[in-house]
C-alpha positions as CSV (number, residue, x, y, z in Angstrom):
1,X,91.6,109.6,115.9
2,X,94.3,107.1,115.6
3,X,94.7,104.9,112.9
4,X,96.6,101.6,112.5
5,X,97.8,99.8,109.8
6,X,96.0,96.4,110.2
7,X,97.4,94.4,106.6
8,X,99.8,95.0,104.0
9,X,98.4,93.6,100.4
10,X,101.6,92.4,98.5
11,X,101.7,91.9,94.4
12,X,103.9,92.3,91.4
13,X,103.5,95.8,91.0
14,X,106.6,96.9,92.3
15,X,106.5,101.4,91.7
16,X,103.6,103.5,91.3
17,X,104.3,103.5,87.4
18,X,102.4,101.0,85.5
19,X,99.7,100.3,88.6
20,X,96.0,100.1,87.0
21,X,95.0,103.4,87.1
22,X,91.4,102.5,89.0
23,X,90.1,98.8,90.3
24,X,88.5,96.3,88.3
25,X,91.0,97.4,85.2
26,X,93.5,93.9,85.6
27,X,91.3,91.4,86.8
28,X,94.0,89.2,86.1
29,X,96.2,90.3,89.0
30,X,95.8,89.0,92.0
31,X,97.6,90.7,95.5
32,X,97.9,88.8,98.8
33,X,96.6,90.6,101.7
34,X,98.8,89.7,105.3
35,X,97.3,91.1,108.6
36,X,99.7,92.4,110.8
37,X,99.9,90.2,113.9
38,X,97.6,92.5,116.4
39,X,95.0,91.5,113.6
40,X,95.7,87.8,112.8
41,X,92.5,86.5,114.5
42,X,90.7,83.8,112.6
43,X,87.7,85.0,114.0
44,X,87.6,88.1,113.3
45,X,87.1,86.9,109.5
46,X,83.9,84.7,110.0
47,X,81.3,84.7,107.4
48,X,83.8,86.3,104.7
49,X,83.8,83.9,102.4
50,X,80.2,84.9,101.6
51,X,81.3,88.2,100.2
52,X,81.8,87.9,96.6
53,X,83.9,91.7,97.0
54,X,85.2,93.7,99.3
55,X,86.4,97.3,99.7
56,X,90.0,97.9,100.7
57,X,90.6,101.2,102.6
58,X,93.9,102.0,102.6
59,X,96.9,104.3,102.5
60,X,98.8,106.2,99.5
61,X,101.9,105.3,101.3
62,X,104.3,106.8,99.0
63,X,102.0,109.6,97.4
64,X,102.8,111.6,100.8
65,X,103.3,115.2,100.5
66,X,104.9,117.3,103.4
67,X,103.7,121.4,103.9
68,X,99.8,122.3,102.3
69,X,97.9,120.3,100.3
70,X,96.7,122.0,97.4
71,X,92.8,122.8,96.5
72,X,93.5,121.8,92.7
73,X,95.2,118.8,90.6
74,X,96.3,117.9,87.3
75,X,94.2,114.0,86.5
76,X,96.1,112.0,84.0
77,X,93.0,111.0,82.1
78,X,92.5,114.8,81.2
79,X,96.3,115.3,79.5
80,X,98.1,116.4,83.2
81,X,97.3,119.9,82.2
82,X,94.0,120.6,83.2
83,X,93.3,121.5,87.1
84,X,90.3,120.2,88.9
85,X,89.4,120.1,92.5
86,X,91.1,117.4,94.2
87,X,87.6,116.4,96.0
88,X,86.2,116.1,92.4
89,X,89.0,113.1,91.7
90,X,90.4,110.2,93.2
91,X,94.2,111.6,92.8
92,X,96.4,110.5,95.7
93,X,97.5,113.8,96.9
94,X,94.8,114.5,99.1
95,X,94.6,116.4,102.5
96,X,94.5,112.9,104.2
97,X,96.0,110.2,102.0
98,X,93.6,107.7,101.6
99,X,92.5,105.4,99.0
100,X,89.4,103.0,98.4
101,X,89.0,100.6,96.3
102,X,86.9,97.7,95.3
103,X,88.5,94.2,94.8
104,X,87.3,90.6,93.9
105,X,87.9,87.7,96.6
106,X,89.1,84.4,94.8
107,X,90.2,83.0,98.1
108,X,90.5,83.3,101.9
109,X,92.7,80.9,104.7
110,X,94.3,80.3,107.0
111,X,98.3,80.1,107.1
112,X,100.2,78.3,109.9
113,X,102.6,81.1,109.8
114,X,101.0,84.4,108.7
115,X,97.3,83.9,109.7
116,X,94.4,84.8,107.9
117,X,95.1,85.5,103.9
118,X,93.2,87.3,101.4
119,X,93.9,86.7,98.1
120,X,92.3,89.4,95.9
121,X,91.9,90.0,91.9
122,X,91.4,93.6,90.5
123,X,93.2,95.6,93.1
124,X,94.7,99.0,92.2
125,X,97.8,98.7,94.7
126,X,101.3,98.8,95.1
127,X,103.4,96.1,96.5
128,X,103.4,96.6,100.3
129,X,100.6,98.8,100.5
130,X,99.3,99.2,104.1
131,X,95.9,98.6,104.5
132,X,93.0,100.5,107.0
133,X,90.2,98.6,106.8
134,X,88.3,95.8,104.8
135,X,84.7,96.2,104.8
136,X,81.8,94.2,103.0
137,X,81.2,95.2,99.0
138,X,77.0,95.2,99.3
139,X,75.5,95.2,95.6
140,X,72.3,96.6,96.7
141,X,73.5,99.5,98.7
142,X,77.1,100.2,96.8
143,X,76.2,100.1,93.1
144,X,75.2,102.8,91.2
145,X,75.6,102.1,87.5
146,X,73.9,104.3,85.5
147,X,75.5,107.2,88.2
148,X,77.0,109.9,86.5
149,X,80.6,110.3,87.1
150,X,82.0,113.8,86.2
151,X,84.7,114.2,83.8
152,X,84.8,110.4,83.1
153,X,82.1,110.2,81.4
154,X,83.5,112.5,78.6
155,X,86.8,111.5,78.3
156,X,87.8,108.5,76.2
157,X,89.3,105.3,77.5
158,X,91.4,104.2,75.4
159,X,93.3,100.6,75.0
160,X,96.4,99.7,73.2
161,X,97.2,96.4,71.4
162,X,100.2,94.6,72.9
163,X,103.1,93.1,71.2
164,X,105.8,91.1,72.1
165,X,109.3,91.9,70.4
166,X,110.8,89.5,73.1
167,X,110.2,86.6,74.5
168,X,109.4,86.6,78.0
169,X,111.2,84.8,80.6
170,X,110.2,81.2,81.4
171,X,110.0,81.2,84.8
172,X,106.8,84.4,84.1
173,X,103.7,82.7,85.3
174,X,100.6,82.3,82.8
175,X,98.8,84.3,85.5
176,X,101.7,87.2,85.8
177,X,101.9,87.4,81.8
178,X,97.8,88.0,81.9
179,X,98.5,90.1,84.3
180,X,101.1,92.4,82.9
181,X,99.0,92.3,79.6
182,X,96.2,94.2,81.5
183,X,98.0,96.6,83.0
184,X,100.1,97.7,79.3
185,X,96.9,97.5,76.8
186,X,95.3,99.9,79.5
187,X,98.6,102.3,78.7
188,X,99.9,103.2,81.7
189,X,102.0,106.1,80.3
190,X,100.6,109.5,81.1
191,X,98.1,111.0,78.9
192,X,100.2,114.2,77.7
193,X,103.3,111.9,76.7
194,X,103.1,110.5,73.0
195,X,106.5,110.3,71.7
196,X,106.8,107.1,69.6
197,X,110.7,107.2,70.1
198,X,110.4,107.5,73.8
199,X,111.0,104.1,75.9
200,X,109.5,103.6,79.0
201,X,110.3,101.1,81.9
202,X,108.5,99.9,84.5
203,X,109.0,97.7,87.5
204,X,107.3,93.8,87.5
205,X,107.6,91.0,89.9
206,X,111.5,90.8,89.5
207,X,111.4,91.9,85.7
208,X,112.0,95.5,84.7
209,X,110.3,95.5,81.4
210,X,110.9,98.4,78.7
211,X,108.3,99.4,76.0
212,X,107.4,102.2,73.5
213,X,104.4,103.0,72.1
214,X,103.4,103.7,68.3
215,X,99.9,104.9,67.2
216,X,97.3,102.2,68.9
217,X,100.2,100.0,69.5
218,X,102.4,99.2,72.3
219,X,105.4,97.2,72.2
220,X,107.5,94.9,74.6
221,X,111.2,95.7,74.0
222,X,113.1,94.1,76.7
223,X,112.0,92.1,79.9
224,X,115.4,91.6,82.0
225,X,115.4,90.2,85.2
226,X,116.1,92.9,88.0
């Protein structure tokens, strides 16, 4: 089978590290999906707008491992120390790198230059992801709530309050600051790391902002323009 890459979605999230960790978790960010030009067909798009979400199948682009995939893998939300079967989690190193996820549509048009454009809220990729497919989210066939959902269910989700020790740089959006809000109070450091002297960095629009974390409570240290 041959596959093609038919979009790229584009957003603030710059590296893997700070990314929501699933969908739905930063509503507040919103990506840009760009077909590639084989794909920029108006038509091809009709009757979207009355899709309130869609599903986004695309690739772990940089999550790529060369030689044998392995049976077994370490999930984050489990402390990166306990092994489960990779078909039993949604890690990206998988036999055939692909990811799906489920994303809001706040608006769709048409660009003189680029074509049809997606813009998307909720969306659980990096910056220049290449995207597969976009298919139809259908409530009546796709949702499951009351589902069980394996180790999930009995693992905490925790959240972190936010602080500011800086302020940020005026030219941040309102949108990118609610944004970048989401993505820290969700703590995107990995589970097994809690060293309250430890200062993490991660990669924002064209910020690189630096934080540490202390008890419940994360805090901004520097935002610098990179």
């Amino acid at each position: 089978m041959e596959v093609r890459y038919i979009a790229r979605l584009y957003n603030d999230f710059n590296t893997k590290f700070g990314l929501p960790r699933q969908s739905g978790m930063a509503d507040h960010l919103l990506s840009r999906i760009v077909m590639e030009k084989p794909y920029r067909v108006a038509e091809a798009f009709r009757g979207i707008e009355g899709y309130e979400r869609l599903w986004l199948v695309w690739e772990f682009h940089e999550a790529k491992k060369e030689g044998e995939w392995s049976p077994t893998v370490r999930p984050p939300r489990l402390g990166g120390n306990e092994r489960v079967g990779v078909f039993a989690t949604r890690s990206p190193y998988r036999p055939n790198a692909i990811g799906l996820s489920c994303v809001k549509l706040e608006k769709f048009y048409i660009d003189e230059k680029e074509g049809p454009v997606l813009i998307v809220s909720g969306a659980d990729l990096q910056n220049g992801t290449p995207i597969l497919d976009i298919k139809p989210y259908l409530p009546y066939a796709d949702s499951y709530p009351k589902a069980a959902a394996g180790f999930t269910d009995t693992t905490e989700k925790k959240t972190l309050a936010v602080r500011y020790a800086v302020s940020l740089p005026s030219d941040m959006t309102a949108e990118q600051r609610a944004a970048l809000d989401e993505a820290l109070k969700n703590d995107p450091r990995p589970a097994y790391q809690s060293d309250p002297d430890r200062v993490y960095g991660m990669s924002y629009g064209k910020w690189d902002v630096r934080f540490g974390v202390v008890g419940d409570e994360l805090i901004v240290r520097e935002v610098v323009g990179s």
